[in-house]
C-alpha positions as CSV (number, residue, x, y, z in Angstrom):
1,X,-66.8,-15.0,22.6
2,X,-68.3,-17.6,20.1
3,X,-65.7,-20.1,18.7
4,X,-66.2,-18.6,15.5
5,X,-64.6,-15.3,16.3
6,X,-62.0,-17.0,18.3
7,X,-61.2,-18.8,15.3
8,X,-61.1,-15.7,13.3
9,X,-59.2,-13.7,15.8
10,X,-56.5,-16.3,16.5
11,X,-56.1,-16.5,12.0
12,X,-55.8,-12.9,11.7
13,X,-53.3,-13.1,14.5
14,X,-51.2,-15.6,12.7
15,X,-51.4,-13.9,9.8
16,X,-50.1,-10.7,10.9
17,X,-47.4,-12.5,12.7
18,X,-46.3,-14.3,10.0
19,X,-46.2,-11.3,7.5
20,X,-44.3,-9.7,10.0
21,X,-42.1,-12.6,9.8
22,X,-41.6,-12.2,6.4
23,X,-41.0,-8.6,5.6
24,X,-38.2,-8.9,8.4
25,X,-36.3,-12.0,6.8
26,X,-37.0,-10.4,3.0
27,X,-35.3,-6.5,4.6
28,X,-33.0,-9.0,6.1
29,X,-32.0,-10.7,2.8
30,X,-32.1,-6.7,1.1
31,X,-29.9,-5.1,3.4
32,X,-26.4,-5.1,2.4
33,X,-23.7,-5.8,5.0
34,X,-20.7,-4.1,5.3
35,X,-17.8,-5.5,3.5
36,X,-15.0,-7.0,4.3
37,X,-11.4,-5.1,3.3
38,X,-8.1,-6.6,2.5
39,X,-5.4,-4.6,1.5
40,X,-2.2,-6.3,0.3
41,X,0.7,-4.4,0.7
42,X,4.0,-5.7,-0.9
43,X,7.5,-3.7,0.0
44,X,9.3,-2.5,-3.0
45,X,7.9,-4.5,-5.7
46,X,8.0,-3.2,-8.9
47,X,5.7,-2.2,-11.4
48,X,6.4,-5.4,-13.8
49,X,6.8,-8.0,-11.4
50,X,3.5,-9.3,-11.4
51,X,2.1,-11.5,-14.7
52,X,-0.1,-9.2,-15.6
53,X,2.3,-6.6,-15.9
54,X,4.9,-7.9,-17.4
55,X,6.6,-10.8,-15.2
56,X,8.3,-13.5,-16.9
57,X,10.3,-16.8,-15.7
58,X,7.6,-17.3,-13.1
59,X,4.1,-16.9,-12.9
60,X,1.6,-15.2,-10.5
61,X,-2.0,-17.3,-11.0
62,X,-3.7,-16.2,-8.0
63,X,-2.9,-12.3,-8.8
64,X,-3.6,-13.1,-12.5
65,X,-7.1,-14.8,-11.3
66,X,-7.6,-11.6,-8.8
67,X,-7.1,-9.4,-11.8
68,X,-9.9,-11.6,-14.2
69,X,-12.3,-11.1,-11.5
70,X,-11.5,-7.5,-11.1
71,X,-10.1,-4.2,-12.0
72,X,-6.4,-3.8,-12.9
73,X,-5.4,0.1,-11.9
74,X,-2.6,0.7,-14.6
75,X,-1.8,4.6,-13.7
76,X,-1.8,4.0,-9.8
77,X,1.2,5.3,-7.8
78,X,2.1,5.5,-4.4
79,X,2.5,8.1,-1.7
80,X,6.1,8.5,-1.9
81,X,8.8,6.3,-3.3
82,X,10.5,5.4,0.4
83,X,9.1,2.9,3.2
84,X,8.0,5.3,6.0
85,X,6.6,7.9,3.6
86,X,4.6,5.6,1.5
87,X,3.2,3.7,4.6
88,X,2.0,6.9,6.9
89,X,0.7,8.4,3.1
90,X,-1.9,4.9,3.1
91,X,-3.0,4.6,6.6
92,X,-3.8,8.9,6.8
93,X,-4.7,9.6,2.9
94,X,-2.1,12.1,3.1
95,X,1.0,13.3,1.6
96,X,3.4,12.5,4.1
97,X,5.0,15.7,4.2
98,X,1.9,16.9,5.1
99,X,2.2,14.9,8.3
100,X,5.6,15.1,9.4
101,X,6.5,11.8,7.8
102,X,9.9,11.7,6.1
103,X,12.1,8.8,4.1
104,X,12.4,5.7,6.2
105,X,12.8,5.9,9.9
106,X,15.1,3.9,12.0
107,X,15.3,1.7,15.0
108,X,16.1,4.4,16.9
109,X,13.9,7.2,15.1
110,X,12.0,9.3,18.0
111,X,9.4,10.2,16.0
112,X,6.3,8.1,14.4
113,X,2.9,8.6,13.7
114,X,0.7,11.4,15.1
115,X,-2.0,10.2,17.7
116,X,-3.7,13.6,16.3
117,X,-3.8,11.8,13.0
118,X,-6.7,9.5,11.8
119,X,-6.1,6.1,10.2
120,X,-8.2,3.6,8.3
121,X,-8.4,1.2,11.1
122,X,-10.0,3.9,13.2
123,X,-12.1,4.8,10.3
124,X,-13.9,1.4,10.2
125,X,-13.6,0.3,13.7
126,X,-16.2,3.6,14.8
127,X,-18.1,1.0,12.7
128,X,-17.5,-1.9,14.7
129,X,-15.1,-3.3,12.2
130,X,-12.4,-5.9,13.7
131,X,-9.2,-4.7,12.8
132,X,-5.4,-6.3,12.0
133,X,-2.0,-5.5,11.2
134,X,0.3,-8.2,10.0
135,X,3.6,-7.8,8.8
136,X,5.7,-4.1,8.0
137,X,4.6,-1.9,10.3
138,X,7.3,1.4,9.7
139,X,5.5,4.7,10.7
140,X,7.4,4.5,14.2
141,X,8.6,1.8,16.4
142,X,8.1,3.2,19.8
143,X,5.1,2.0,21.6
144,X,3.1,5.3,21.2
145,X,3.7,5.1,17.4
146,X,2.1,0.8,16.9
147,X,-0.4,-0.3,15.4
148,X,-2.5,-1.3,19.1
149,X,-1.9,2.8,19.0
150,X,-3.3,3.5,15.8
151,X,-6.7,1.6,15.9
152,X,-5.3,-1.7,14.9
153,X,-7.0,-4.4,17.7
154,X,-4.2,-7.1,16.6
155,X,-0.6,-6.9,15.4
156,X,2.4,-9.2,14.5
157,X,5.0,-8.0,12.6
158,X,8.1,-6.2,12.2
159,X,8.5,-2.7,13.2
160,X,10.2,-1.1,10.2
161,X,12.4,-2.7,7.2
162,X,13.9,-6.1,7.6
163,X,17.5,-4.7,6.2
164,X,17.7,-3.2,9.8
165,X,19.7,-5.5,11.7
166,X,23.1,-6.3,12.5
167,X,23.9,-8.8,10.0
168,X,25.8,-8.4,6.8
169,X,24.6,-8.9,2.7
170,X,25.6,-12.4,3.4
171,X,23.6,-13.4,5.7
172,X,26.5,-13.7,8.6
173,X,26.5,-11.5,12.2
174,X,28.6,-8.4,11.7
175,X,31.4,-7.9,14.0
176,X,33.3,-5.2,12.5
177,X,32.4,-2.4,14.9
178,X,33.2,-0.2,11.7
179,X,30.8,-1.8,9.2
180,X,27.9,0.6,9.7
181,X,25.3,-2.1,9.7
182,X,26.1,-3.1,13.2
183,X,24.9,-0.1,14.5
184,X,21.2,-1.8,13.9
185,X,19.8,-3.4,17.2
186,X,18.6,-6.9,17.0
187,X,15.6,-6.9,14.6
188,X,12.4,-7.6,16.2
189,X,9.0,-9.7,15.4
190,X,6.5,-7.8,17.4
191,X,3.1,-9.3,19.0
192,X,1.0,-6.5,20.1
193,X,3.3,-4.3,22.0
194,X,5.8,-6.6,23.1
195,X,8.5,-7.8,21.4
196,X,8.1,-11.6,20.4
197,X,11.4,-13.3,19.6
198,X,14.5,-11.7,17.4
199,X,15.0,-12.2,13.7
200,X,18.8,-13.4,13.4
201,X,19.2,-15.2,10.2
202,X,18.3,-16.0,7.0
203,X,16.4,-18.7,7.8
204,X,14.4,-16.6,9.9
205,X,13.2,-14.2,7.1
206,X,12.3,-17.3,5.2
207,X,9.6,-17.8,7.3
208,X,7.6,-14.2,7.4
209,X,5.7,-14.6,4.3
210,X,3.8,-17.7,5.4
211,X,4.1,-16.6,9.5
212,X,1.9,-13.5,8.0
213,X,-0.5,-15.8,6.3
214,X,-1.4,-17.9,8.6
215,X,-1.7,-15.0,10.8
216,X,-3.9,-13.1,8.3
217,X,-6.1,-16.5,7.7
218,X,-6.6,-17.2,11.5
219,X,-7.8,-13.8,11.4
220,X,-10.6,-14.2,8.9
221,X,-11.8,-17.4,10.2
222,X,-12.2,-16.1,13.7
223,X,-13.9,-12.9,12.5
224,X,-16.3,-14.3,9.6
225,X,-19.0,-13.1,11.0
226,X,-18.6,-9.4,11.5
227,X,-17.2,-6.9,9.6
228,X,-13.3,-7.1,9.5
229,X,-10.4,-4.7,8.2
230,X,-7.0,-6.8,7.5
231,X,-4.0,-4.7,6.7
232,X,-1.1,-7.2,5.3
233,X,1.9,-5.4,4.6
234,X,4.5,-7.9,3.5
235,X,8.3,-7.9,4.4
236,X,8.9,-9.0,1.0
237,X,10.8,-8.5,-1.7
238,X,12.2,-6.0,-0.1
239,X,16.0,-6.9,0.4
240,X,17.7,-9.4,2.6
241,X,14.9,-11.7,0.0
242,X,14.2,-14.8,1.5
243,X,11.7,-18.1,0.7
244,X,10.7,-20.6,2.3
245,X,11.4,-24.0,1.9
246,X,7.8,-24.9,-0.3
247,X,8.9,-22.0,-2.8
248,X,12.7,-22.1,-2.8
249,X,14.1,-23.1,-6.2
250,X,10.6,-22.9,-7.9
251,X,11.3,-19.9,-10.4
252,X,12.8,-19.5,-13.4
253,X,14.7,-16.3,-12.6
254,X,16.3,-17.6,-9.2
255,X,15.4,-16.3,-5.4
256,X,13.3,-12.7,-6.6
257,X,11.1,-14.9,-8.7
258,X,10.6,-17.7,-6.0
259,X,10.0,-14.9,-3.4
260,X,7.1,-13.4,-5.7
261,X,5.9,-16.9,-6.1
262,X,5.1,-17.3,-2.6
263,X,3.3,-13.9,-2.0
264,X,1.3,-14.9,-5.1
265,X,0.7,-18.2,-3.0
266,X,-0.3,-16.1,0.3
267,X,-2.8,-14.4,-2.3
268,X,-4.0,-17.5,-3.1
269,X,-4.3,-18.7,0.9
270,X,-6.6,-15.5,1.6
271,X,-9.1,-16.0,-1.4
272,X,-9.1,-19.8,-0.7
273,X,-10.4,-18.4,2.9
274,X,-12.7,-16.4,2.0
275,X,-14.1,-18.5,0.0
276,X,-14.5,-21.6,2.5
277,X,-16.6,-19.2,4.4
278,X,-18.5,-17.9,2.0
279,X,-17.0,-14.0,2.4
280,X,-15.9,-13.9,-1.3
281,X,-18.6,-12.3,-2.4
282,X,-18.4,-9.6,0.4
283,X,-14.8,-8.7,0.5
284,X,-12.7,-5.6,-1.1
285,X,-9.7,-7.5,-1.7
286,X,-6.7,-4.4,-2.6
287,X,-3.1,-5.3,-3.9
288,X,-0.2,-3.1,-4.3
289,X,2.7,-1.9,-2.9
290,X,4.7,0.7,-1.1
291,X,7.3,1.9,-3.5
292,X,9.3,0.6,-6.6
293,X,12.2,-1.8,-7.2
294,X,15.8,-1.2,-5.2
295,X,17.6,-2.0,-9.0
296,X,21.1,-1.3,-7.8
297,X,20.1,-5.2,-5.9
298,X,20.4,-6.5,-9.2
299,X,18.9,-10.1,-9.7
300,X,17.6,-10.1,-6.2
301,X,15.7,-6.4,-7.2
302,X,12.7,-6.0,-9.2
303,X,11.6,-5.1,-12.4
304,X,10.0,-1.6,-13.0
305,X,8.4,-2.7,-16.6
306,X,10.3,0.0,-18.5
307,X,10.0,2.7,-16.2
308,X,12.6,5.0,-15.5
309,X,14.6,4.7,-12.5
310,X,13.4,2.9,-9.2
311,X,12.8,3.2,-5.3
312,X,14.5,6.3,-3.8
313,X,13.4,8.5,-7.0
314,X,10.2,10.8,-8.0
315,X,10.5,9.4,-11.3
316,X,7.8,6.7,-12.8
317,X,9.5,3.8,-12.0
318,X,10.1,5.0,-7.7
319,X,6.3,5.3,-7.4
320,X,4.2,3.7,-9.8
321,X,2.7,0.5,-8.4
322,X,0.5,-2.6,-9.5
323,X,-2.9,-2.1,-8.4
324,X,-5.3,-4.9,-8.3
325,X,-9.1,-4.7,-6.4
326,X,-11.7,-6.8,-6.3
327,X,-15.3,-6.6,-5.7
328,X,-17.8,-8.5,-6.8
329,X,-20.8,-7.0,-7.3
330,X,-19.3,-3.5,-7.5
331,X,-15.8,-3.9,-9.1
332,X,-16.6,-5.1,-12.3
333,X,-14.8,-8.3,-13.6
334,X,-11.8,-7.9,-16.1
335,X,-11.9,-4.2,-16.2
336,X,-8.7,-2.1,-16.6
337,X,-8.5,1.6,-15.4
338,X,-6.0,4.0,-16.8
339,X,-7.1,7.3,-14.6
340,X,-4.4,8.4,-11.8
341,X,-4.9,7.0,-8.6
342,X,-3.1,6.7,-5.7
343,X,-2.6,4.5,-2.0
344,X,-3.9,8.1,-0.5
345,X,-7.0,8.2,-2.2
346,X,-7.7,4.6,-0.3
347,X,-8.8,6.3,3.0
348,X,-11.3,8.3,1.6
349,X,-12.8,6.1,-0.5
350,X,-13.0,3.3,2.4
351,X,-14.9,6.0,4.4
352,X,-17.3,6.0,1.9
353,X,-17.8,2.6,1.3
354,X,-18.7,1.9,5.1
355,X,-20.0,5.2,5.9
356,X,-17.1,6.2,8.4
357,X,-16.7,9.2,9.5
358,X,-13.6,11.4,7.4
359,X,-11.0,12.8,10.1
360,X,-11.3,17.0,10.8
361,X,-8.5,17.7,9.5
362,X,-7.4,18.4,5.9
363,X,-6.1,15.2,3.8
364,X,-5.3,14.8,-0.2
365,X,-6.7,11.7,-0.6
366,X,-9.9,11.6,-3.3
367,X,-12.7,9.3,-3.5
368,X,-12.4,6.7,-6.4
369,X,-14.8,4.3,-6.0
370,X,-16.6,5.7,-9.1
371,X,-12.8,4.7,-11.2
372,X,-13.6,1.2,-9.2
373,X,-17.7,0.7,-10.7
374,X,-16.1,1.6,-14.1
375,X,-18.2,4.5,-14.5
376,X,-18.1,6.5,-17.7
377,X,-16.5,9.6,-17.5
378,X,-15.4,9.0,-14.5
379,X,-12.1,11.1,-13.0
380,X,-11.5,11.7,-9.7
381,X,-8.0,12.6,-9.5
382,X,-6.8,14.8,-12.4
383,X,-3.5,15.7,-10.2
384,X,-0.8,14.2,-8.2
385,X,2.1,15.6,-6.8
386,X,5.5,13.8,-6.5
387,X,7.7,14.4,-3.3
388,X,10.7,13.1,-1.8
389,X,13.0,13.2,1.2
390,X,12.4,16.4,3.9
391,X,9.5,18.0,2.0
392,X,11.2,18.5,-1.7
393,X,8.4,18.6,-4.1
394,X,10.1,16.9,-7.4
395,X,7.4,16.8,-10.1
396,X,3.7,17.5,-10.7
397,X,1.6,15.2,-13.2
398,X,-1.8,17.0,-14.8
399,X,-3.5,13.9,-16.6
400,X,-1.0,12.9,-19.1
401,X,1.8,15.6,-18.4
402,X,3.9,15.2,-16.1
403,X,6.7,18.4,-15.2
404,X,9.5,17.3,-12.9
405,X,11.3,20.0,-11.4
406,X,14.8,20.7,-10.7
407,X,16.4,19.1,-8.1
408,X,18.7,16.3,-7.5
409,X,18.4,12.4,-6.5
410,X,18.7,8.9,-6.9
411,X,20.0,7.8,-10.0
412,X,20.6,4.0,-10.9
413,X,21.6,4.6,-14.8
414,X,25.4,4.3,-15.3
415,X,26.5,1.8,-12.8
416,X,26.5,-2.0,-13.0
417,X,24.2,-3.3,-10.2
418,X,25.1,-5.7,-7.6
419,X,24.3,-9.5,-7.1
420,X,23.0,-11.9,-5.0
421,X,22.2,-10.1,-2.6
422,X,25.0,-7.6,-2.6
423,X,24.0,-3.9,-3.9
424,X,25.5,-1.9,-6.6
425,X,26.4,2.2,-6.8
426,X,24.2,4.5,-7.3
427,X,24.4,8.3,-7.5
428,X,22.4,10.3,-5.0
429,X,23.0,13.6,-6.3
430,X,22.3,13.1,-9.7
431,X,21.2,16.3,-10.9
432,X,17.4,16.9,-12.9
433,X,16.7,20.3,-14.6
434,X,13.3,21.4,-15.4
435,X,11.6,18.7,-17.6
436,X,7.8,17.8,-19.5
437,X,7.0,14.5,-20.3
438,X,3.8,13.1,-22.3
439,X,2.9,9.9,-20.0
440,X,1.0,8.3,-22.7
441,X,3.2,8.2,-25.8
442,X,6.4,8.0,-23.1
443,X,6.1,6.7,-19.6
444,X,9.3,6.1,-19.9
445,X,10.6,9.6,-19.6
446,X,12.9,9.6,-22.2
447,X,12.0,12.6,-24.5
448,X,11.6,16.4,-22.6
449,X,8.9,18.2,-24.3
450,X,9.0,21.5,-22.7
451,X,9.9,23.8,-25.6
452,X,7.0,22.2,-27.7
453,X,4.4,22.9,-25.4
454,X,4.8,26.1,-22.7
455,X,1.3,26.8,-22.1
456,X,1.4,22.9,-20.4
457,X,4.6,24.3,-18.4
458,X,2.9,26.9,-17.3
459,X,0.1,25.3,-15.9
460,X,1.6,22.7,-14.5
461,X,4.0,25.4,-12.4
462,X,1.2,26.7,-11.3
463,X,0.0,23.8,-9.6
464,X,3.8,23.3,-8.1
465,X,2.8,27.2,-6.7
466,X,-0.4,26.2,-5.4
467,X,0.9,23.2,-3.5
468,X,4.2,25.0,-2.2
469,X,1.6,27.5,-0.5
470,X,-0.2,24.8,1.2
471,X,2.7,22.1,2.1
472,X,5.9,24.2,1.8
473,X,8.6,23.1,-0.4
474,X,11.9,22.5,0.7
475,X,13.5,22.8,-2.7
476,X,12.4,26.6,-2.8
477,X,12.8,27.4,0.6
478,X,8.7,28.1,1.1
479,X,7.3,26.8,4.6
480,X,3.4,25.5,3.8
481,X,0.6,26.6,5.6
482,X,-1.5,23.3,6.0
483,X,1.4,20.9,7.3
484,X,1.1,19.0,10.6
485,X,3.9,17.6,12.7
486,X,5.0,14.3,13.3
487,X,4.3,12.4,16.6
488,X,7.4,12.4,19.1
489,X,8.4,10.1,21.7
490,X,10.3,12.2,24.5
């Protein structure tokens, strides 16, 4: 061969290699990863303790600056207004009743979580997703029913609410045999399956908040270079309250306000995180929480913005939630949506985002990423139903009309509520007849339309029918068709 066409052959060679080269490093720098998810979960906040919804005498700036850079979901509710329910409802996309999931379980609760059921953890981890639990757990507290069970790889928190133990509204060990709070077990802080250390005091539950932080930001730092899923279900402000020592004494409005303070601050560790390690950019970030505001705690309770009612109650102020997502890139910035949407619709639309695959089984969860790109028109979710304790469907809501059935409940309206830390009375047989209310001239629920507009009442029965058929309704005696059971440990 002359040195000619060796010099030819050995440029065409480079050539080739090097355009190789280069079409791989440009698909590289085209091909979207898979993103990151966070989901905040507070327990029992209400819908106006957060600045931008209401809060006042403290301030939120890191929720405020999530909400700037994001969508704020102003009709978003949760799966049920009680712990266990709302939880098993977010991990499945299902009603809970649906799944055997009812009110809040105990420490000594035999049943949990279905293995048979699919949660987002084992969504995203078929796609090689790393996956965490820190804080609340409360679908079940045997070992069958964790999170290590339930496709979670890590876990440190508590196993249900942190009102379970043996220790009085004051804050001092019960010893009155008599006082039904001393029938609660020690309260433990769980590390995988095993139990950690007890929570005795106080002092103790002044330290969750930042103990889940730092777990939740040694999590992201040692997984910043695959795809991870963080669940972060805060203890707080759900009641005994408790700061820490950096937030104590910092609000306006006392302990509720300094408690809020310093989830806003654990908000505020997680995005400083993320942005360290350049993950900002790549990272559904999702805050809300499980049910609304325990009022008959008084100052050391929530605030439900004007809604009626509270946790415990099918009424606005029990299950609608502040929503906040962000996603840059996809969510656009400083958007507000007023559609319905809901904690259940977050496994479906998380299977969608990373291409998981959906479970086989029937859920009532919609997708809603087009309410998250803003798109016009978009509606996903036209209808939710509202149901409390052992399968009683209480009220059905068709866009702006809402029918609550009759039935009876929770009621905080007529009593004084407690104090610092002590609760109130409330009645828990308050009795509702059958009532339509306009959601968007009165989310308070003050003004029963019914007799103006029966064609709405009809319709909206109708849908109450549909959904008795398929779940059962304890209220009218009807057993569903489509309901699963709940996990049991023998």
């Amino acid at each position: 061969m002359s040195f000619r066409i060796l010099l030819i052959t050995i440029t065409a060679v480079l050539f080739l290699s090097s355009s190789a080269q280069l079409q791989t490093a440009s698909k590289k720098k085209t091909e979207k990863k898979s993103p990151n998810i966070i989901i905040i979960f507070c327990d029992d906040m209400g819908y106006g303790d957060i600045s931008q919804f209401g809060a006042t005498m403290y301030t939120t700036p890191n929720l405020d600056k999530l909400a700037t850079q994001g969508m704020t979901f102003r009709q978003f509710y949760a799966a049920e207004a009680v712990c266990s329910a709302s939880r098993a409802g977010l991990l499945t996309g299902c009603y809970p009743n649906r799944i055997g999931i009812f009110n809040a379980l105990m420490p000594w609760s035999k049943n949990g979580l279905s293995s048979e059921e699919k949660t987002i953890a084992e969504i995203v981890k078929e796609k090689n997703y790393a996956t965490a639990a820190f804080g609340k757990w409360h679908v079940g507290c045997q070992k069958q029913f964790l999170p290590l069970q339930h496709g979670f790889d890590e876990y440190v928190g508590l196993p249900y609410s942190n009102d379970m133990w043996p220790v009085d509204f004051d804050g001092n060990p019960i010893t009155d045999t008599s006082n039904w709070k001393s029938k609660y077990p020690p309260l433990p802080l769980i590390q995988g399956n095993e139990t950690l250390k007890t929570i005795n005091t106080l002092e103790d539950q002044a330290t969750l908040t930042t103990l889940y932080t730092e777990k939740a930001v040694d999590f992201i730092i040692r997984n910043k270079n695959k795809p991870f899923f963080l669940y972060l279900p805060h203890s707080m402000p759900h009641v005994p309250i408790a700061a820490s020592a950096k937030f104590r004494g910092k609000s306006k409005q006392g302990l509720y306000g300094d408690v809020i303070m310093e989830i806003d601050w654990s908000v505020g560790e997680i995005m400083k995180t993320l942005k360290k390690y350049n993950l900002e950019q790549n990272t559904l970030v999702i805050f809300t929480s499980d049910n609304g505001p325990w009022l008959n705690f008084g100052n050391h309770a929530g605030n439900t913005g004007g809604l009626r009612e509270g946790k415990g109650a099918s009424w606005e102020g029990g299950q609608k939630e502040p929503c906040i997502m962000r996603w840059p890139g996809v969510i656009p910035a400083g958007t507000v949506c007023n559609k319905i949407a809901s904690t259940i619709d977050l496994l479906p639309t998380l299977a969608a985002i990373t291409n998981g695959k959906l479970p086989d089984h029937k859920i009532d969860g919609v997708n809603i990423l087009s309410l998250m790109k803003n798109e016009p028109g978009a509606d996903p979710r036209r209808i939710f139903y509202y149901y409390y304790g052992v399968n009683k469907l209480e009220a059905v809501r068709k866009d702006q009309w809402k029918l609550v059935l009759p039935h009876t409940g929770r009621s905080y309206e007529g009593f004084a509520p407690g104090n610092d830390g002590h609760p109130g009375k409330t009645d828990e047989n308050r009795k509702t007849e059958l009532a339509l209310f306009d959601l968007r001239r009165d989310p308070g629920e003050r003004y029963d339309v019914k007799d103006y507009y029966p064609e709405i009442v009809q319709d909206l029965q109708q849908l109450a029918e549909e959904a008795r058929e398929d779940l059962g309704d304890a209220l009218t005696n009807r057993k569903g068709k489509y309901s699963r059971k709940a996990g049991y440990a023998e």
